[in-house]
N, CA and C atoms as an extended XYZ file, in Angstrom:
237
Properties=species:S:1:pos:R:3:atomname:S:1:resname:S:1:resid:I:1 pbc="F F F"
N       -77.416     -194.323      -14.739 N   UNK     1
C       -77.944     -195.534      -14.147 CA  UNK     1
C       -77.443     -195.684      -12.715 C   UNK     1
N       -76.348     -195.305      -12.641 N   UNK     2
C       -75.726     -195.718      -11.045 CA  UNK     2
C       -74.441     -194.430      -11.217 C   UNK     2
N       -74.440     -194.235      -10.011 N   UNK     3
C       -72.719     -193.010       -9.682 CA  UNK     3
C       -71.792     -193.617       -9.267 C   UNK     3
N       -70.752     -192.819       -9.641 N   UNK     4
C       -69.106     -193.569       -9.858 CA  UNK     4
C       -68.976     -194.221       -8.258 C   UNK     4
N       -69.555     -194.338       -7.660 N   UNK     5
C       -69.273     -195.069       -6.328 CA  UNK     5
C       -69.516     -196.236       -6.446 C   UNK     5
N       -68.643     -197.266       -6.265 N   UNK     6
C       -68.211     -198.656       -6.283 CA  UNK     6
C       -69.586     -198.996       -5.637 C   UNK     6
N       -70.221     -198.894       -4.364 N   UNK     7
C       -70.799     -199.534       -3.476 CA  UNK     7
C       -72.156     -199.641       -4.211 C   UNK     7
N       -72.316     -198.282       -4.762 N   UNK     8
C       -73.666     -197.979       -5.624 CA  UNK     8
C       -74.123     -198.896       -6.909 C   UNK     8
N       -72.488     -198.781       -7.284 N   UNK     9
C       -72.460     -198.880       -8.753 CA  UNK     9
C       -72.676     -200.912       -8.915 C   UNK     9
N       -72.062     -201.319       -8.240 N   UNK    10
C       -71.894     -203.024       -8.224 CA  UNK    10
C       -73.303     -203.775       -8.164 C   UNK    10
N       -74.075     -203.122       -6.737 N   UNK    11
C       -75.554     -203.974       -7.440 CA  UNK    11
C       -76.183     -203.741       -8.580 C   UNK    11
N       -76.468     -202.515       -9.114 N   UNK    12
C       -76.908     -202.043      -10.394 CA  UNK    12
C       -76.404     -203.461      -11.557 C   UNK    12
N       -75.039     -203.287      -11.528 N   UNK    13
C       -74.661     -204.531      -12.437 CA  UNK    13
C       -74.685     -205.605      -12.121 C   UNK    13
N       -74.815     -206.028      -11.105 N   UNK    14
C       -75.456     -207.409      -10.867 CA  UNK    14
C       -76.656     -207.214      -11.541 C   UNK    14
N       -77.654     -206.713      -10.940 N   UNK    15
C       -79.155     -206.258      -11.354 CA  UNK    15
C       -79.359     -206.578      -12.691 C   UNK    15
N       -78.762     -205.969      -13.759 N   UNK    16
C       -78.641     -205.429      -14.772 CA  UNK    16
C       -78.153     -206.752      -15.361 C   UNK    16
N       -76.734     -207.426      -15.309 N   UNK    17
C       -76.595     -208.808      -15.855 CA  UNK    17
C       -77.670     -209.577      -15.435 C   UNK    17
N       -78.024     -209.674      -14.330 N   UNK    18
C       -78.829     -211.082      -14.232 CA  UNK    18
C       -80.279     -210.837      -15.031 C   UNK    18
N       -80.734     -209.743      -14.921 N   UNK    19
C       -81.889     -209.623      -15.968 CA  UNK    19
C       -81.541     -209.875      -17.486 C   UNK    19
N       -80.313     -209.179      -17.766 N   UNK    20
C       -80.611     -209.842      -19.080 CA  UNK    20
C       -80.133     -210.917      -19.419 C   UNK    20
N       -79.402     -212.249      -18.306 N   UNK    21
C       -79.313     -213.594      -18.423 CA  UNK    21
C       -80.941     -214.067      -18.347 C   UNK    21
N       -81.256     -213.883      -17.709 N   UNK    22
C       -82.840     -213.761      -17.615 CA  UNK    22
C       -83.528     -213.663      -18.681 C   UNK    22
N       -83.563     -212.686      -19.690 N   UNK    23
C       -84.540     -212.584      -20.915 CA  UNK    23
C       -83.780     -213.350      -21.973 C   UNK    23
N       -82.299     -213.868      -21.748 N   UNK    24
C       -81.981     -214.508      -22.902 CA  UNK    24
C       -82.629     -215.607      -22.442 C   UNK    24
N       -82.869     -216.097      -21.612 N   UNK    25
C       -83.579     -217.885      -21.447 CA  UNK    25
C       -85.127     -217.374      -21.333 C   UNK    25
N       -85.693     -216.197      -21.873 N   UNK    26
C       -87.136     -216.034      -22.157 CA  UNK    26
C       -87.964     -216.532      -20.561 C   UNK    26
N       -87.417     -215.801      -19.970 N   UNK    27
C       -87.884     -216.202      -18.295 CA  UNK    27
C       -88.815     -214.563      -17.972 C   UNK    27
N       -89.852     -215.107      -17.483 N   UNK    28
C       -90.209     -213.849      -17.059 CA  UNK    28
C       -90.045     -212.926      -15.748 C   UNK    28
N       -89.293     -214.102      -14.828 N   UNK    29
C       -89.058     -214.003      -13.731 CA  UNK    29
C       -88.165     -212.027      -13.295 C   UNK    29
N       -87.925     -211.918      -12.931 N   UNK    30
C       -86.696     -210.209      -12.611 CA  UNK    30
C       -86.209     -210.069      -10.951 C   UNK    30
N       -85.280     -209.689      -11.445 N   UNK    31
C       -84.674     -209.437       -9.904 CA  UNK    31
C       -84.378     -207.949       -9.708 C   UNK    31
N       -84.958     -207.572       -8.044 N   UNK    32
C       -85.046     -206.375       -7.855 CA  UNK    32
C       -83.463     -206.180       -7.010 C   UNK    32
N       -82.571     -205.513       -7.295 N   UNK    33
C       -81.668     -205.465       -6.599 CA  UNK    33
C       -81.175     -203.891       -6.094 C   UNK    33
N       -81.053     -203.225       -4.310 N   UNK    34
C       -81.048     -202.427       -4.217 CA  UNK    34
C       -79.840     -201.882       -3.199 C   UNK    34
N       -79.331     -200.978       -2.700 N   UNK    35
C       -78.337     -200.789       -1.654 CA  UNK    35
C       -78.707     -199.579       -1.176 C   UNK    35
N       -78.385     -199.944        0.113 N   UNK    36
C       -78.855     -199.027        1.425 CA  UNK    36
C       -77.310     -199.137        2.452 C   UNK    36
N       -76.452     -198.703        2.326 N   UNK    37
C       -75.389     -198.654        2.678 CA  UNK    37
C       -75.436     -198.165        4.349 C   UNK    37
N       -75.795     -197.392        4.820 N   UNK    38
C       -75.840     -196.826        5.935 CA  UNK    38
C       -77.558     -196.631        5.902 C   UNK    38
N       -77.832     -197.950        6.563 N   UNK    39
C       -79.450     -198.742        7.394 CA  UNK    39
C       -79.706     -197.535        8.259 C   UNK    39
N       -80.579     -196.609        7.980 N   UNK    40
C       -80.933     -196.274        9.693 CA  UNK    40
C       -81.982     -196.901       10.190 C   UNK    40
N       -81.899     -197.228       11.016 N   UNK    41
C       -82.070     -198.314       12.097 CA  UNK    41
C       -82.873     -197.579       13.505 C   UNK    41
N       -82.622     -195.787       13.649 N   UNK    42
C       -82.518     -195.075       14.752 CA  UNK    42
C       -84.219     -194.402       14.840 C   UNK    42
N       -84.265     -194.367       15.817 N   UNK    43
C       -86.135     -193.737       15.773 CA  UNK    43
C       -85.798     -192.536       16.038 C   UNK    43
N       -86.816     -191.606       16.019 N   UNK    44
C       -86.396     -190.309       15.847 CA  UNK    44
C       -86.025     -190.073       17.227 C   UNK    44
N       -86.765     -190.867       18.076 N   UNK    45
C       -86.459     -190.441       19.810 CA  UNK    45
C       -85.222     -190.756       19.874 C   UNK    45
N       -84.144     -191.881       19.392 N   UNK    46
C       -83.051     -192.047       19.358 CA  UNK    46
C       -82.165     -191.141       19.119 C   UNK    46
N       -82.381     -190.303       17.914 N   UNK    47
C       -81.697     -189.461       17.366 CA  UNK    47
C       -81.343     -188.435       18.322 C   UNK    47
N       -83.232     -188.042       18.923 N   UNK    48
C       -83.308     -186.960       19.545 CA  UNK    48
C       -81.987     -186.818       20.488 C   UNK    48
N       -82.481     -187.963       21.290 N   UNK    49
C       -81.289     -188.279       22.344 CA  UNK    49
C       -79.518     -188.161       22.318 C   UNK    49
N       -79.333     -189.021       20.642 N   UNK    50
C       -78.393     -188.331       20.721 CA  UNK    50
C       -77.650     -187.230       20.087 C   UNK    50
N       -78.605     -186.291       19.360 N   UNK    51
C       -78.332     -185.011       19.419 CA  UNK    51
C       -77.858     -184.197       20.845 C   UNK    51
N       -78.964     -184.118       21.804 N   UNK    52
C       -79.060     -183.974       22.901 CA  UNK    52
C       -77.826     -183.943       23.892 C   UNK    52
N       -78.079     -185.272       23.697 N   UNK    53
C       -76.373     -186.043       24.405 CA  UNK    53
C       -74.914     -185.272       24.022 C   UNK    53
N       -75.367     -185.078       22.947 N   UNK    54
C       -73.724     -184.561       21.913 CA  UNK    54
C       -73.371     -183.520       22.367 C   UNK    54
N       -74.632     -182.610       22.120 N   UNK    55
C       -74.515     -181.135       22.598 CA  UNK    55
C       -74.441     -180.824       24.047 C   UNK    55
N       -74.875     -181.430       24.873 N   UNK    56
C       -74.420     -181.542       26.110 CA  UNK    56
C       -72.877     -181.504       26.522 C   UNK    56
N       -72.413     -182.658       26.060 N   UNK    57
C       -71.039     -183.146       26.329 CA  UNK    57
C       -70.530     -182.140       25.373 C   UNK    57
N       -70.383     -181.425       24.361 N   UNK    58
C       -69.772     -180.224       23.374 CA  UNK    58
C       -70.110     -178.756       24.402 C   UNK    58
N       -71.340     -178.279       24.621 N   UNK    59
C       -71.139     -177.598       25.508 CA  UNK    59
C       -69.817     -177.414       26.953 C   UNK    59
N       -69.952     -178.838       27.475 N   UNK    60
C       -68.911     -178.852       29.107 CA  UNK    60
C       -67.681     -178.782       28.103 C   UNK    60
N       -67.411     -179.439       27.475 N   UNK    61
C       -66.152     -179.463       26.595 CA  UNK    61
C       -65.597     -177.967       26.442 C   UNK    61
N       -66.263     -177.136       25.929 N   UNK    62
C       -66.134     -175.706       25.473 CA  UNK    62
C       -66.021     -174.857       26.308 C   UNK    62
N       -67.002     -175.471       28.093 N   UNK    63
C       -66.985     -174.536       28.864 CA  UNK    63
C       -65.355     -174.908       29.663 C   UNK    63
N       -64.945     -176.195       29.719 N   UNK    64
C       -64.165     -176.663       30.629 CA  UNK    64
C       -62.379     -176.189       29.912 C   UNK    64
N       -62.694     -176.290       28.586 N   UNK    65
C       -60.910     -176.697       27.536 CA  UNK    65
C       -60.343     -175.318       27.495 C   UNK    65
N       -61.008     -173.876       27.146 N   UNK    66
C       -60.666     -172.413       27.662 CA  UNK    66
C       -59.623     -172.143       28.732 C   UNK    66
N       -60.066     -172.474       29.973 N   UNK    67
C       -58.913     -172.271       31.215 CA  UNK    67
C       -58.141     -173.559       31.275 C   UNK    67
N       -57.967     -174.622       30.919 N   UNK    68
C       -56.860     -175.104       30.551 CA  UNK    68
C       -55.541     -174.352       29.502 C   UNK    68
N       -56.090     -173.935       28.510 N   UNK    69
C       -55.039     -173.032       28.378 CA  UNK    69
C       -54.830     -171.504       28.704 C   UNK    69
N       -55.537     -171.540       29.265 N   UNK    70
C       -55.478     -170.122       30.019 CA  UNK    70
C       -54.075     -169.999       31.299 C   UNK    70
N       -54.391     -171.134       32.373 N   UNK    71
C       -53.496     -171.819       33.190 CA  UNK    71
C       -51.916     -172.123       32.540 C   UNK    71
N       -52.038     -173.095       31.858 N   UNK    72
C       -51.051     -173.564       30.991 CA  UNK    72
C       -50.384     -172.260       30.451 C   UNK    72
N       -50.781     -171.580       30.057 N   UNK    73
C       -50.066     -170.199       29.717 CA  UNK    73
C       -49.515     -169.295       30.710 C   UNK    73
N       -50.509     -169.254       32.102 N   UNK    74
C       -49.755     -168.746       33.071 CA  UNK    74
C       -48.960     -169.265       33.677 C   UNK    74
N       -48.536     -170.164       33.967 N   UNK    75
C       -47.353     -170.963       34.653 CA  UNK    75
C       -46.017     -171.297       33.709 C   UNK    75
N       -46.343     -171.510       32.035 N   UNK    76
C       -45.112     -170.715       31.632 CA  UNK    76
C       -44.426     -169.289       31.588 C   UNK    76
N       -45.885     -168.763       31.980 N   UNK    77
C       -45.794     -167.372       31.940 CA  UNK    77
C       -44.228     -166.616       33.493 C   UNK    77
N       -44.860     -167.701       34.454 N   UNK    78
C       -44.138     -167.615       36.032 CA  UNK    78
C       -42.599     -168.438       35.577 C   UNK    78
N       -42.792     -169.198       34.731 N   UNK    79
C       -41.238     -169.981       34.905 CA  UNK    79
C       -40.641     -169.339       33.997 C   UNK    79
């Protein structure tokens, strides 16, 4: 019915009690109860972007962090 995850698992039993408080007072009424924990909210152009963005800034990162220790090694290397 629901997985051991608390977040998952808690509306289910709400859900689940209030319906059957529900059929004990012969109500036909039901409640739909659901969880969406992490909304995306992001359009795909959003995403695009910040894929884009990420890999950009991960690229300079990768090109730039190399001769930092490259340096750093030679100047203990001199002292």
């Amino acid at each position: 019915m629901c997985s051991a995850d608390p977040i998952n698992c808690f509306p289910m039993l709400i859900n689940v009690l209030s319906n059957t408080f529900l059929q004990l007072f012969n109500s036909t009424a039901r409640f739909r109860v659901w969880s969406e924990p992490f909304h995306n909210a992001q359009t795909s152009d959003t995403q695009s972007y910040n894929f884009f963005f990420s890999l950009g800034y991960m690229l300079i990162l990768a090109a730039g962090l190399p001769p930092q220790f490259a340096v750093s090694s030679m100047e203990d290397y001199k002292v």
